[in-house]
C-alpha positions as CSV (number, residue, x, y, z in Angstrom):
1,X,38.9,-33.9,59.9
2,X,39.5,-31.7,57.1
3,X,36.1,-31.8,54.3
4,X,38.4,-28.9,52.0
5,X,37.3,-30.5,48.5
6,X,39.8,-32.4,46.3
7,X,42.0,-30.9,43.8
8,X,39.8,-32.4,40.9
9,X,36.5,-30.8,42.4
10,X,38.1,-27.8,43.2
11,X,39.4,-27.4,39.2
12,X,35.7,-28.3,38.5
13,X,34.8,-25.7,40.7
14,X,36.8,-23.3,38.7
15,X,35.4,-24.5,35.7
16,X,31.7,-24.1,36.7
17,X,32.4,-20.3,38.8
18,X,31.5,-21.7,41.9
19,X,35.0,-20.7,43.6
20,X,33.9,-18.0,46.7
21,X,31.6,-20.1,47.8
22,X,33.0,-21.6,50.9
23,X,30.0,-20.9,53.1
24,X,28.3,-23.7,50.4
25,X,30.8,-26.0,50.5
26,X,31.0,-25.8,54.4
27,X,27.5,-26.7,54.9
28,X,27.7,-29.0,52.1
29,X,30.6,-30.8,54.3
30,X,28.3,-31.0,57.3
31,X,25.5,-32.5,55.2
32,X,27.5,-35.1,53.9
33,X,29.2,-36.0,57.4
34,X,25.4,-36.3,58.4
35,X,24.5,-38.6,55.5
36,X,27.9,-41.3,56.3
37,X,25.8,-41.2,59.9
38,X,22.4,-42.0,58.2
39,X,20.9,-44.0,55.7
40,X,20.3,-42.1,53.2
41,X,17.0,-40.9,51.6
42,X,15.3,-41.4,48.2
43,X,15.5,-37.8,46.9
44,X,13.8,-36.7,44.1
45,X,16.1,-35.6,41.3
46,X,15.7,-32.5,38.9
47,X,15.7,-33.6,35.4
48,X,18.4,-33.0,33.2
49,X,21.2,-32.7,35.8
50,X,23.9,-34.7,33.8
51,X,23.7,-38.2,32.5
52,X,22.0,-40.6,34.4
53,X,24.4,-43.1,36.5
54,X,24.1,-47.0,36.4
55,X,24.9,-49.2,39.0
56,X,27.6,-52.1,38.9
57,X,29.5,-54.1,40.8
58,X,32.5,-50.8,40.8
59,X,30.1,-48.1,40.9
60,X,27.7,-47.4,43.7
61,X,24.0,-45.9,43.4
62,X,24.4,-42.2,43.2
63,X,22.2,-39.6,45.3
64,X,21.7,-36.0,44.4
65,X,22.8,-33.1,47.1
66,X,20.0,-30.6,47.2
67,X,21.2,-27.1,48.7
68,X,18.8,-25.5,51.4
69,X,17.1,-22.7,50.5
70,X,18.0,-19.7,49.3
71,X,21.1,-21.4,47.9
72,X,21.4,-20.6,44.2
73,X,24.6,-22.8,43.3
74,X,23.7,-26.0,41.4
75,X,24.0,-29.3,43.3
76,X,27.1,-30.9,43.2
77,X,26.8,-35.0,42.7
78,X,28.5,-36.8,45.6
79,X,28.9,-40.7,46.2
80,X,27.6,-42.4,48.9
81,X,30.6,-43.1,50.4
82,X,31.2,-39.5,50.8
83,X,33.7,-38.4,48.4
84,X,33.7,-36.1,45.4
85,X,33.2,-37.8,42.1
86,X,35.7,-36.0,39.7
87,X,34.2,-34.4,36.7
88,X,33.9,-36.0,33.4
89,X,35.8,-34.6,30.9
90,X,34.0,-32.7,28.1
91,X,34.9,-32.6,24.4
92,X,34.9,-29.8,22.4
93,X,31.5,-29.8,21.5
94,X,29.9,-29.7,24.8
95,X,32.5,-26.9,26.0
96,X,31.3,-25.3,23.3
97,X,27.3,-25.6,24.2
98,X,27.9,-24.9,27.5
99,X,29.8,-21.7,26.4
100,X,27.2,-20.4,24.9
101,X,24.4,-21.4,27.3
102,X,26.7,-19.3,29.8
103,X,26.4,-16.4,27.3
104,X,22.7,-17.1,27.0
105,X,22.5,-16.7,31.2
106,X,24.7,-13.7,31.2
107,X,22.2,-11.5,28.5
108,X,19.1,-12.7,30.5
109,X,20.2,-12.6,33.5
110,X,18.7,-15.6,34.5
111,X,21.4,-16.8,37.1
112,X,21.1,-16.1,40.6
113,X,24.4,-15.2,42.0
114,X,26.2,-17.4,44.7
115,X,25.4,-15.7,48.2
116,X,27.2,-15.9,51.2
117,X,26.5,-17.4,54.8
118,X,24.6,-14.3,55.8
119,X,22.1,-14.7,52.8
120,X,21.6,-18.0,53.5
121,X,17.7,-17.4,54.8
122,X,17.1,-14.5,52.7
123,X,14.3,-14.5,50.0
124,X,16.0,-15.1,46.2
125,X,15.2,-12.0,44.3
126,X,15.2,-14.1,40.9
127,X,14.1,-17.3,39.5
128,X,16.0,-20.4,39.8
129,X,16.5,-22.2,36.9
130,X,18.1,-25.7,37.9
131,X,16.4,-28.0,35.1
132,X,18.8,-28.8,32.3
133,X,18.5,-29.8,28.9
134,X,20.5,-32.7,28.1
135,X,20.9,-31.5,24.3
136,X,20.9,-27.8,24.3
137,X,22.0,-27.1,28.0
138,X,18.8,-24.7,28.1
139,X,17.9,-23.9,31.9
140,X,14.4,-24.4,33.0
141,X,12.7,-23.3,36.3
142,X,10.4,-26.1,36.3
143,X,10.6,-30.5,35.3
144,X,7.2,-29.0,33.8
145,X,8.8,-26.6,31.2
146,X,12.0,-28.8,30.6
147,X,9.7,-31.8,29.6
148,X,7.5,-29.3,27.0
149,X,11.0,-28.2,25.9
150,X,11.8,-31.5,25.4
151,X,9.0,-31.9,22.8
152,X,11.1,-29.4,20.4
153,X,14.2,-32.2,20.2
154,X,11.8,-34.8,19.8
155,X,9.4,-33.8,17.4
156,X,6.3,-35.1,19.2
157,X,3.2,-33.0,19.4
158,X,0.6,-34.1,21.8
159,X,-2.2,-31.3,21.3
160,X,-4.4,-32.0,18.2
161,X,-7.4,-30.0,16.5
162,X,-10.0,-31.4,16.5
163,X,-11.5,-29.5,13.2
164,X,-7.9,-30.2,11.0
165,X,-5.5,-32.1,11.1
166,X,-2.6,-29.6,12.8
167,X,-1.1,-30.9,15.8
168,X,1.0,-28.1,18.6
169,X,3.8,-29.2,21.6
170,X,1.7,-26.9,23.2
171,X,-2.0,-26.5,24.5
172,X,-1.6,-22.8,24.1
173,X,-1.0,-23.3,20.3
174,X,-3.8,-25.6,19.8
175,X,-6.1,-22.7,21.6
176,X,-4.7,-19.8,20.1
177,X,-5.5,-22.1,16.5
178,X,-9.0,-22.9,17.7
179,X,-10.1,-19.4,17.3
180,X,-8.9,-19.7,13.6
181,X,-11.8,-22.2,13.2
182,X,-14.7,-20.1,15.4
183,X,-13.6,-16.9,14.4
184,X,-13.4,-15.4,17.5
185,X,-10.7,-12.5,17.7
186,X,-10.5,-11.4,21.0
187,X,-7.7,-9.0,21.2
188,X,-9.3,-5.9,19.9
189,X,-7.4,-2.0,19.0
190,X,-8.5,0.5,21.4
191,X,-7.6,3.4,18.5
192,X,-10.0,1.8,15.5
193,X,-12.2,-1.1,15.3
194,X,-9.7,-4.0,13.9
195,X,-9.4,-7.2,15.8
196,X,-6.8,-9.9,16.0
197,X,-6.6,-13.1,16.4
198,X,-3.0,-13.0,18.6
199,X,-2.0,-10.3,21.0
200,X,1.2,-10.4,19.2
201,X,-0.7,-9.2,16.1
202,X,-2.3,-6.4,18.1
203,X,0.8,-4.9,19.7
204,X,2.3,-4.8,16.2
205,X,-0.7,-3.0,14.5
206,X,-0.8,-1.0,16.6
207,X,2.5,0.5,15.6
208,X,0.7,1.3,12.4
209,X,-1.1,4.2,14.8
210,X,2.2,5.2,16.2
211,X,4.1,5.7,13.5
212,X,7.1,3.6,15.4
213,X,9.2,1.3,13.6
214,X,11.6,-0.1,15.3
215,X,13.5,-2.2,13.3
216,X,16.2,-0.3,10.8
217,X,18.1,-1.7,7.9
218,X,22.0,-1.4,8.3
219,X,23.0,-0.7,5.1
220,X,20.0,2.0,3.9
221,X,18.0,4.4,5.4
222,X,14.7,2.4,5.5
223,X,12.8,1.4,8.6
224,X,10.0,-1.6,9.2
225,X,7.7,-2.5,11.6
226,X,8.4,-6.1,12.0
227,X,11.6,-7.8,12.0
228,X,10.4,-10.3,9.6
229,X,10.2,-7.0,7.0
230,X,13.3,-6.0,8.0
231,X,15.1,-9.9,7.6
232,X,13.3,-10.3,4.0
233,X,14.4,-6.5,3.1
234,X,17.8,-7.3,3.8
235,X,18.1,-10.1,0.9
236,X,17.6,-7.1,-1.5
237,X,20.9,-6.0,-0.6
238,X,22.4,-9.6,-0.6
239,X,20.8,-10.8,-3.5
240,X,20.1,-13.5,-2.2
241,X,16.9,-15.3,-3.7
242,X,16.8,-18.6,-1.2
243,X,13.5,-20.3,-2.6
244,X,14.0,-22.0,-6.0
245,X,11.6,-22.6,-8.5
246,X,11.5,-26.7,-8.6
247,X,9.7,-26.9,-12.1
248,X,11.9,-23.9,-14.0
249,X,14.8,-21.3,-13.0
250,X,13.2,-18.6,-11.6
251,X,14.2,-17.6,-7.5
252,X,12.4,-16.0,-5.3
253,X,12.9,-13.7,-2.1
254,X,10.2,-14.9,-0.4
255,X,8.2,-17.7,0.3
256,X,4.8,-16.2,-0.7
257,X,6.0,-15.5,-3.9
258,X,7.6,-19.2,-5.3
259,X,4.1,-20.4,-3.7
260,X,2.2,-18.0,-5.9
261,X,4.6,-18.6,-9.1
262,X,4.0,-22.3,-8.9
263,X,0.0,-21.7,-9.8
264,X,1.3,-20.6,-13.3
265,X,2.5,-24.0,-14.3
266,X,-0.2,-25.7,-12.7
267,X,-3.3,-23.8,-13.8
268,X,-5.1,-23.2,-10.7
269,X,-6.5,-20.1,-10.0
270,X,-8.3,-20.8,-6.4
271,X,-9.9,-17.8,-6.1
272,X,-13.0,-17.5,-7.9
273,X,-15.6,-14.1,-8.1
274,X,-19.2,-14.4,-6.6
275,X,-20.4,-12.1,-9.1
276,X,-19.2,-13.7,-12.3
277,X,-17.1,-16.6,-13.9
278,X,-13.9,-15.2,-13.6
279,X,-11.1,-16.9,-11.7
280,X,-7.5,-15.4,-10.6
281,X,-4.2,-17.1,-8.8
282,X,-4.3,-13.8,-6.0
283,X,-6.6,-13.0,-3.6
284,X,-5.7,-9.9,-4.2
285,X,-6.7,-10.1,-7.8
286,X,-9.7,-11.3,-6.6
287,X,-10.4,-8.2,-4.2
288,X,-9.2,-5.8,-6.7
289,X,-11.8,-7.2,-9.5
290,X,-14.4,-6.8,-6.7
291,X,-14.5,-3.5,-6.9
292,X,-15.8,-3.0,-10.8
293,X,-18.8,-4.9,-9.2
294,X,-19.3,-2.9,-6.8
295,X,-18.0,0.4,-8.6
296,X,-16.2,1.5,-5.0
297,X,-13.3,3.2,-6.1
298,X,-11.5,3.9,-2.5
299,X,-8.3,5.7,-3.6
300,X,-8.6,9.7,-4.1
301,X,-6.6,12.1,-5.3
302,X,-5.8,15.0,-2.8
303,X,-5.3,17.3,-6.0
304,X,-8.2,16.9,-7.9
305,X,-11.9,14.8,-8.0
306,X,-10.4,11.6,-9.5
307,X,-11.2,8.2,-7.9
308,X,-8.7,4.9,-8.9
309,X,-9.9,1.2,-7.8
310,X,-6.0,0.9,-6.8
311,X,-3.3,2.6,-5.1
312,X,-0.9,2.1,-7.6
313,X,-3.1,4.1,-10.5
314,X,-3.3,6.9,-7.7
315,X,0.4,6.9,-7.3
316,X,0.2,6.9,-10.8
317,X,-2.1,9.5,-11.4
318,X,-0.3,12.0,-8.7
319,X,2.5,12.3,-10.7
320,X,0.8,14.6,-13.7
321,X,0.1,16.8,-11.0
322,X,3.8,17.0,-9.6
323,X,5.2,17.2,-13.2
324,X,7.5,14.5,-12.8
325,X,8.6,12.1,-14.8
326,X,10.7,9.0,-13.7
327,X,11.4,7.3,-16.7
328,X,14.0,8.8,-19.1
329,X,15.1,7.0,-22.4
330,X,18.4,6.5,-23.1
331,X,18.4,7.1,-26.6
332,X,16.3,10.4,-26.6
333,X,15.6,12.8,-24.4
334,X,12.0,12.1,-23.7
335,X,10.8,10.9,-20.5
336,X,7.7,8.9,-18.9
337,X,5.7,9.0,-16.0
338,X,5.4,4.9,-16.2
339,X,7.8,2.5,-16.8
340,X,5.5,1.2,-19.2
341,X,5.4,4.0,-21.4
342,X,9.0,4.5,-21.4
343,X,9.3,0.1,-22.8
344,X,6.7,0.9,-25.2
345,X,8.7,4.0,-26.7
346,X,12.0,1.9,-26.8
347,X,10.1,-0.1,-29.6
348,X,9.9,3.0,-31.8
349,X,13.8,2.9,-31.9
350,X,15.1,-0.6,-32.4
351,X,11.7,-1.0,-34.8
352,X,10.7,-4.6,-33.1
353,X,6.7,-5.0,-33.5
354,X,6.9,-7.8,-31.3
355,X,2.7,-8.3,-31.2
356,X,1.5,-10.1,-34.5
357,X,-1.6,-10.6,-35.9
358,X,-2.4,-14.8,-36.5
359,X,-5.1,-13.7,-39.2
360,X,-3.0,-11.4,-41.2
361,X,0.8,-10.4,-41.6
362,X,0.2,-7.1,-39.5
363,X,2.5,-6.5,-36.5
364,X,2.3,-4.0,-33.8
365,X,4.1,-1.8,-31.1
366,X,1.3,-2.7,-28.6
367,X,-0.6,-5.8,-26.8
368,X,-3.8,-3.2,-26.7
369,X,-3.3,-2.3,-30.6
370,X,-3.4,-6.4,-31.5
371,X,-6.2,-6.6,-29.5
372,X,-8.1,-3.9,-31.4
373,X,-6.8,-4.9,-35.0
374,X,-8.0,-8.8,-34.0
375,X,-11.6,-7.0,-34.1
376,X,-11.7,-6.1,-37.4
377,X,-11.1,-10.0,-38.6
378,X,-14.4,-11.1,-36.3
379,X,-16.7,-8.6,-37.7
380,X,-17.3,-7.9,-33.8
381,X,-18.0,-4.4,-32.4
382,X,-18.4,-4.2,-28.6
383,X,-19.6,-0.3,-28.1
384,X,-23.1,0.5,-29.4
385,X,-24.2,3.9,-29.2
386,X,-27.0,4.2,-27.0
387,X,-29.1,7.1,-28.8
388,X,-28.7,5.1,-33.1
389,X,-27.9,1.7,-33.9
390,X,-24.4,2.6,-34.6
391,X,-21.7,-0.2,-33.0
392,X,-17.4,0.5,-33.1
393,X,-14.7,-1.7,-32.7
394,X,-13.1,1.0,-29.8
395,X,-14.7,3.0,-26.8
396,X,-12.8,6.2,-28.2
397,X,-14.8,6.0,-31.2
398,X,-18.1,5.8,-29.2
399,X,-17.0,8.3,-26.9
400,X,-16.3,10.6,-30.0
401,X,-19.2,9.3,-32.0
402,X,-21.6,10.9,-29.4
403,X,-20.4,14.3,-29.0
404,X,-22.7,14.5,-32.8
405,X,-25.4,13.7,-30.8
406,X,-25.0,16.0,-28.0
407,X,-23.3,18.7,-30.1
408,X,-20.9,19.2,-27.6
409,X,-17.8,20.8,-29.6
410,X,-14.5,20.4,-26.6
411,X,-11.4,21.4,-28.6
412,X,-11.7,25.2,-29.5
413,X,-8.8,26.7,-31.4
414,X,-7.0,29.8,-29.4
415,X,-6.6,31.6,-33.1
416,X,-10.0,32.2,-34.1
417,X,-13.9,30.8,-32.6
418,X,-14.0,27.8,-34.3
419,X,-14.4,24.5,-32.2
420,X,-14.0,20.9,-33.0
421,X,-15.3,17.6,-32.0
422,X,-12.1,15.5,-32.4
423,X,-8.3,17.0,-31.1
424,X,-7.3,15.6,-34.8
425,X,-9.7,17.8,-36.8
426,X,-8.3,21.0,-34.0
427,X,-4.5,20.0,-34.9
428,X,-5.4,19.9,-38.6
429,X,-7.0,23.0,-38.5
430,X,-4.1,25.1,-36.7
431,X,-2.5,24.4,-39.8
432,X,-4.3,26.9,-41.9
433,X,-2.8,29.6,-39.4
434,X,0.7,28.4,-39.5
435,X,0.9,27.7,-43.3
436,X,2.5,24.0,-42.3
437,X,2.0,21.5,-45.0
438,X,3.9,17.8,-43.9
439,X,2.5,15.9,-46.6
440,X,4.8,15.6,-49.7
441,X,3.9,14.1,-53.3
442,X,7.5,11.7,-53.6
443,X,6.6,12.0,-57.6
444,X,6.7,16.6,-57.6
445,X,7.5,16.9,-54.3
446,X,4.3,19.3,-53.9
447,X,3.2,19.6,-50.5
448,X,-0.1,19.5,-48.7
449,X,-1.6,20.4,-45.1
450,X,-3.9,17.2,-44.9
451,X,-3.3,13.8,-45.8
452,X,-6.8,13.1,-47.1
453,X,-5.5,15.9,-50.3
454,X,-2.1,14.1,-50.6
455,X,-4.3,10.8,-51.3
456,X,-6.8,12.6,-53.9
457,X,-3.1,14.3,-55.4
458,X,-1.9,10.7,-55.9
459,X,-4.7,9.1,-57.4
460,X,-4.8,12.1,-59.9
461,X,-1.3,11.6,-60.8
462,X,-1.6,8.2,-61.3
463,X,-4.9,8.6,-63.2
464,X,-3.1,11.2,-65.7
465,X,0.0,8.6,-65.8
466,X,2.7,11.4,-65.1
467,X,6.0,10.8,-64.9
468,X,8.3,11.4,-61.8
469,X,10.0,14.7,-62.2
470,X,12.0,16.5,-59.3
471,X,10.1,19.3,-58.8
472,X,7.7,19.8,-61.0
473,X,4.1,19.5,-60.5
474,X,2.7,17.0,-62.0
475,X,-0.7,17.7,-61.8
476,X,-2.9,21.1,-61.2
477,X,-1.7,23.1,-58.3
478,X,-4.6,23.7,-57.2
479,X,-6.5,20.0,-58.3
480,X,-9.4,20.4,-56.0
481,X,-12.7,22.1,-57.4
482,X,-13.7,25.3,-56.7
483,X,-16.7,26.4,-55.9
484,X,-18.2,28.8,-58.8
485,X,-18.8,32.1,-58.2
486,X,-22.3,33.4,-57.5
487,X,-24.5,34.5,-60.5
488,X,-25.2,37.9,-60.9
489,X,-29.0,38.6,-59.9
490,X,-31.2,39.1,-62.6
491,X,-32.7,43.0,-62.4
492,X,-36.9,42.9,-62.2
493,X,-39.4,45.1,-61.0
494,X,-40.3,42.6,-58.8
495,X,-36.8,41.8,-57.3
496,X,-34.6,44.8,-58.0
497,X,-30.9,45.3,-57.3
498,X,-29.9,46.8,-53.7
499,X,-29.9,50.0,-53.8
500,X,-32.7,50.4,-56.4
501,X,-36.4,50.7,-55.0
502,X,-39.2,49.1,-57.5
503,X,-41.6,51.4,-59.2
């Protein structure tokens, strides 16, 4: 008696890669002649291994063939009566799932490969996985892992905190959350003195010491250290922006950011100083305000004594040692070391004071200058001098109101030895070397070195009621008064001229 399987099982054979394994299906033979002899016994099926079978009146009950050990090739489902079942058909769909859980076992290497009749007692060098997933064909070594699997497909999770309301398929999730709650961070850095929650979160800090990162972009030169930074880096390139602002237009890149956005049209600003009344939508606002509490500045310049309270000013700052400057304008050829300087200069060309005053019909260049100028309508002046009573609307003019207290004089002209307290009064004087007068009368065309002499000029002119004539004065050249020459002494015995002794 021939036990050679069927044409049917032998195309399902094919199908499944288990042709070359004869020694198998010869002691699979001999294990179904010995089953036709005895009653069979209630076996113990894996989970997962196909559909399971009803009974009727045309179909028997079905038994599972388990293979002796050492056997790696998945049991084949037999009938009682001792012939093959023929394979079901599969759609497209499932030929596809199974495709790919194939390709899944082939780049893990996973799958044991079929060994012959002389391996038949020796030990398995890898892990069997023989559990199957009904809808994602994933293989499991355990009914213990394919029922936690299991959980993904059906949403339940079983493990709850106790403390909040999260719930985890797994009890390792609800521990590893527990530590949120106690603060316990057990993995600690052996290189500095952080500590993480995760050990996933130490292995990747502690690429930060190495200098290692492994994941590159493939369409620029830049590197990151997690793959999440590399996935949200890529959407740069795509443009891409998937998370969409549900209360205006505005996209985002990331997640973080729509979440933070969103606080602008509600208001909230959830994090709140200890030290004062102030509120911000960051955390990192918050941390960053700290520090003028506290008066830490961390960030130093390599170049020079200067502290910032954030990186960016230091980044800032290092580039008026380096000389660089970023920012060009297009419509000039001056250039910027902040982008903010270069916006700011764009106004001067198109003219657009887009900052106006609500008290007055003033307009202005700058957010800082309405600021200032909204002082002068409140009668308020924040900087008192701490040595008079003496308040200003601006810290410059405090700063420059004290040097006449200390008689500190910092600008000194390179011409001659005098000094100035003010770069203004230093610029105006270099004038008297270089014989530059900018100021010009638009009734005579007469010019002057300082503006506070064009203003005296025009009031003179309009005093005398002089007409507008193209160059011609129309007042004094020289309008300003003299001072009179000095008296000649008066001769006395008592105070005689020089030169002359008294008798």
């Amino acid at each position: 008696m021939s036990h050679l399987p069927s044409s049917s099982v032998r195309d399902h054979m094919k199908w499944a890669g288990l042709l070359g394994c004869e020694a198998v299906l010869s002691s699979m033979a001999l294990m179904q002649a010995s089953s036709m002899a005895a009653p069979p016994k209630k076996m113990m099926t894996p989970l997962g291994h196909g559909p399971p079978q009803r009974e009727g009146p045309d179909r028997g009950p079905q038994s599972h063939m388990i293979l002796p050990s050492g056997m790696s090739c998945p049991p084949l489902l037999i009938r009682k009566e001792g012939e093959f079942q023929a394979p079901r058909l599969l759609d497209e769909k499932e030929m596809k799932a199974n495709e790919d859980m194939q390709q899944k076992k082939k780049n893990r290497k996973s799958v044991t490969p079929c060994k012959g009749a002389g391996d038949e007692n020796g030990p398995s060098s890898k892990v069997q996985k023989n559990f199957i997933c009904d809808h994602c064909y994933g293989a499991f070594r355990s009914g213990y892992h394919l029922k936690r699997h299991i959980l993904i497909h059906t949403g339940e999770k079983p493990y709850a905190c106790a403390v909040c309301d999260m719930r985890f398929i797994q009890r390792y999730h609800l521990e590893r959350h527990s530590l949120i709650h106690t603060g316990v961070k057990p993995f600690a850095c052996s290189m500095c003195d952080m500590r993480f929650f995760q050990r996933y979160h130490l292995e990747r800090h502690k690429l930060t010491h190495t200098g290692v990162k492994p994941y590159a972009c493939s369409m620029c030169d830049m590197r990151f250290f997690q793959r999440y930074h590399l996935a949200r880096h890529s959407l740069t390139h795509t443009g891409v922006k998937p998370y969409a602002c549900s209360m205006c237009d505005m996209r985002f890149f990331q997640r973080y950011h729509l979440a933070r956005h969103s606080l602008t049209h509600t208001g909230v600003k959830p994090y709140a100083c200890s030290m004062c009344d102030m509120r911000f939508f960051q955390r990192y606002h918050l941390a960053r305000h700290t520090l003028t509490h506290t008066g830490v500045k961390p960030y130093a310049c390599s170049m020079c004594d200067m502290r910032f309270f954030q990186r960016y000013h230091l980044a800032r700052h290092t580039l008026t040692h380096t000389g660089v400057k970023p920012y060009a304008c297009t419509m000039c050829d001056m250039r910027f070391i902040q982008r903010y300087q270069l916006e700011r200069h764009s106004l001067t060309h198109t003219g657009v004071k887009p900052y106006a005053c609500t008290m007055c019909d003033k307009r202005f260049f700058q957010r800082y200058h309405l600021a200032r100028h909204s002082l002068t309508h409140m009668g308020v002046k924040p900087y008192a001098c701490s040595m008079c009573d003496m308040r200003f609307i601006q810290r410059n003019q405090l700063e420059r109101h004290s040097l006449t207290h200390t008689g500190e004089k910092p600008f000194a002209c390179d011409m001659c030895d005098m000094r100035f307290i003010q770069r203004y009064h230093l610029e105006r004087h270099k004038r008297v070397h270089s014989g530059e007068k900018p100021y010009q009368c638009e009734r005579c065309q007469q010019n002057f070195s300082r503006t506070d002499r064009l203003l005296r000029h025009r009031r003179l002119c309009q005093g005398r009621n002089v007409a507008k004539v193209e160059n011609q004065p129309c007042c004094d050249p020289r309008p300003y008064p003299q001072e009179p020459p000095p008296a000649p002494p008066t001769w006395s015995p008592l105070h005689p001229p020089p030169g002359r002794l008294a008798v």
